[in-house]
N, C-alpha and C positions, 0 to 999 in steps of 0.2 A: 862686371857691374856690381858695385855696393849699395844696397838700400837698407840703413840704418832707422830704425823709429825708434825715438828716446820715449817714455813713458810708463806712467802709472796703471800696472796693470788692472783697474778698478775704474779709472777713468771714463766714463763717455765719449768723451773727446775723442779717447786714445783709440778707445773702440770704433768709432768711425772711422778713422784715418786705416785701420786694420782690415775693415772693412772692406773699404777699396783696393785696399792691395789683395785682398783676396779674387774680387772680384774679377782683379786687374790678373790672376796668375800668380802674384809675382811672386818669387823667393825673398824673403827680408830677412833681416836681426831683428831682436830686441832687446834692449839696454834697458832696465827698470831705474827709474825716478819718482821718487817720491817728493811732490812739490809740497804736501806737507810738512815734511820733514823740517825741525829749524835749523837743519845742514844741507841744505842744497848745495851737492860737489861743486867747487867751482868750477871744473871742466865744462860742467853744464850749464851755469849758468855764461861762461862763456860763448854759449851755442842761443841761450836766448834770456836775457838781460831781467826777466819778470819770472824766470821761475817758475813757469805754466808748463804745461803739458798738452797736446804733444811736441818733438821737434825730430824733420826727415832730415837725413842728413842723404844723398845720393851724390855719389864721387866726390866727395868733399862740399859739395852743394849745400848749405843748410837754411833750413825752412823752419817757421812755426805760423803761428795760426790754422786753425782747422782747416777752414774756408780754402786757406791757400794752397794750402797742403795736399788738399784731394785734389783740387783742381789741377794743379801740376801734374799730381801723377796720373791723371787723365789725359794732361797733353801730352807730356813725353813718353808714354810705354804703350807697345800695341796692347790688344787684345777686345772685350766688348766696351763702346762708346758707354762713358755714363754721363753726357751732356746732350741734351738735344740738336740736332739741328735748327728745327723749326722756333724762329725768335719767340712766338708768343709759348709753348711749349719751355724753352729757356728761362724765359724771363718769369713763367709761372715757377720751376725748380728754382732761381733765387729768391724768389720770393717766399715758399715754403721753407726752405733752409733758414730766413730770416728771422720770420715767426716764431721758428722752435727754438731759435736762438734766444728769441728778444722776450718769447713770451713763456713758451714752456721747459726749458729745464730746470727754472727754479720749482714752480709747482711740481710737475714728474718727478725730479731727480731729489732736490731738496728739502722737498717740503713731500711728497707723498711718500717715494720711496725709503728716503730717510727716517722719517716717525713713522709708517709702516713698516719697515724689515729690519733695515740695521740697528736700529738704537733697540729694538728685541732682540738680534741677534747677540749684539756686545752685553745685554743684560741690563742696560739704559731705560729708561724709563718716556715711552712716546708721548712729544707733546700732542693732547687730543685737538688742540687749535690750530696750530701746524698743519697736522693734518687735515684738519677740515678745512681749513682755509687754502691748502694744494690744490684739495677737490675742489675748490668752488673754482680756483682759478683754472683746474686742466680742463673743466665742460667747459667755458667759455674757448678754450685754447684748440679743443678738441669739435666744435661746432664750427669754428673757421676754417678749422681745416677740413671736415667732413664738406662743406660750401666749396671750400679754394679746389681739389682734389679731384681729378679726372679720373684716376682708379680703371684703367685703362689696359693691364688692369694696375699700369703702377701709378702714383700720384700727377705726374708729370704726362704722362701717353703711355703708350703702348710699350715701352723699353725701361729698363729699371735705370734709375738717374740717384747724381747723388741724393735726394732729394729725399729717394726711398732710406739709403742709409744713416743719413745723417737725421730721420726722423725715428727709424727704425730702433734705432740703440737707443734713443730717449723711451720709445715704446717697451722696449725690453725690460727696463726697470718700473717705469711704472705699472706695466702688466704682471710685473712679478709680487706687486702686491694685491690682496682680495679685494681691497675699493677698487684699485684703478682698473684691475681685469672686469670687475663688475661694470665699469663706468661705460670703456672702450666697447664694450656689447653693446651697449646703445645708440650707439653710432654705427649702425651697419656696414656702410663703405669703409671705413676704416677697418672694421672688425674683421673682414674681408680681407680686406689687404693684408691685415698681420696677419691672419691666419695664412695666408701663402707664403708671405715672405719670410716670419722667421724658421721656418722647414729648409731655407737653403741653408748648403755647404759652409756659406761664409758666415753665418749666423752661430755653426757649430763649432766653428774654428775659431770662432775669437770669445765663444763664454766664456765670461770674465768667473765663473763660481759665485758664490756669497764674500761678498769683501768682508775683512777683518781690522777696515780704519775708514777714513772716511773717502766718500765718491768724489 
């Protein structure tokens, strides 16, 4: 068995899809791409047409989109379920995944993270509107979800789902800066929940470090 993840190791994206397969066991590769780059190998681009990140490649099988990506390698590999059975339990984890999709990774990732750490870290100069305008959008982002969240003690019930991960690595960046770990305390159930879940294995397996270009 081949399980190939193409990806930026910096990524969010990338980080979830790593996620899973940790969670899943599994043994993989990783092939580093950088979709910023203005050479994206064409080998790669021949595996996914927009030059994003990530893409599974399994036995010549090739995948992109996040979404699909996990979810596949939940259907095909044993190990612990990260889909609910129960519909309304489901149907609340895509709806979570949605959210963080739709609504928070530009504030977290873009807009907190980014004029919080890295543009200090490259020696850049952070925009202070940027950033405050992240925060204003991640309490709104982070109030939905402290409502949406059954914390069960995972988001979804009692069993860790994608839901957790794929919220989790968004959590990770913008907890690594001083607003948004101040913010995320305010939100109890949440605060809660990260404090448990980034303690696992799979959380220490795939830190990305301080990126040195862009998330």
């Amino acid at each position: 068995m081949s399980i190939v993840l193409h990806g930026y190791r910096y990524s969010v994206y990338v980080r979830i899809a790593r996620l899973v397969l940790e969670e899943k066991g599994l043994a993989y590769e990783r092939v580093e791409v950088n979709p910023f780059s203005p050479d994206v190998p064409a080998a790669y681009l021949a595996l996914h047409p927009f030059g994003r990140v990530p893409t599974l490649v399994h036995d010549g099988f090739a995948i992109y989109e996040t979404g699909a990506i996990t979810r596949y390698i939940d259907r095909v590999f044993p190990g612990v379920p990260l889909q609910p059975d129960d519909a309304r339990a489901l149907a609340r984890m895509d709806q979570i995944i949605s959210v963080v999709d739709s609504y928070a990774y530009w504030p977290f990732v873009r807009q907190v993270y980014v004029h919080g750490v890295f543009r200090k870290h490259i020696g850049g100069e952070c925009d202070a509107g940027e950033l405050a305008s992240g925060l204003a959008g991640a309490a709104k982002v982070l109030a939905a979800l402290e409502a949406l969240g059954r914390f069960e003690p995972f988001v979804a019930g009692p069993d860790i789902s994608l839901a957790d991960l794929h919220l989790g690595a968004m959590i990770a960046y913008f907890a690594a800066t001083p607003e948004g770990a101040a913010m995320l305390k305010t939100y109890p159930k949440l605060s809660g929940w990260w404090d448990a879940l980034h303690v696992r294995s799979s959380f220490a397996a795939t830190e990305p470090g301080l990126p040195v270009t862009q998330v």
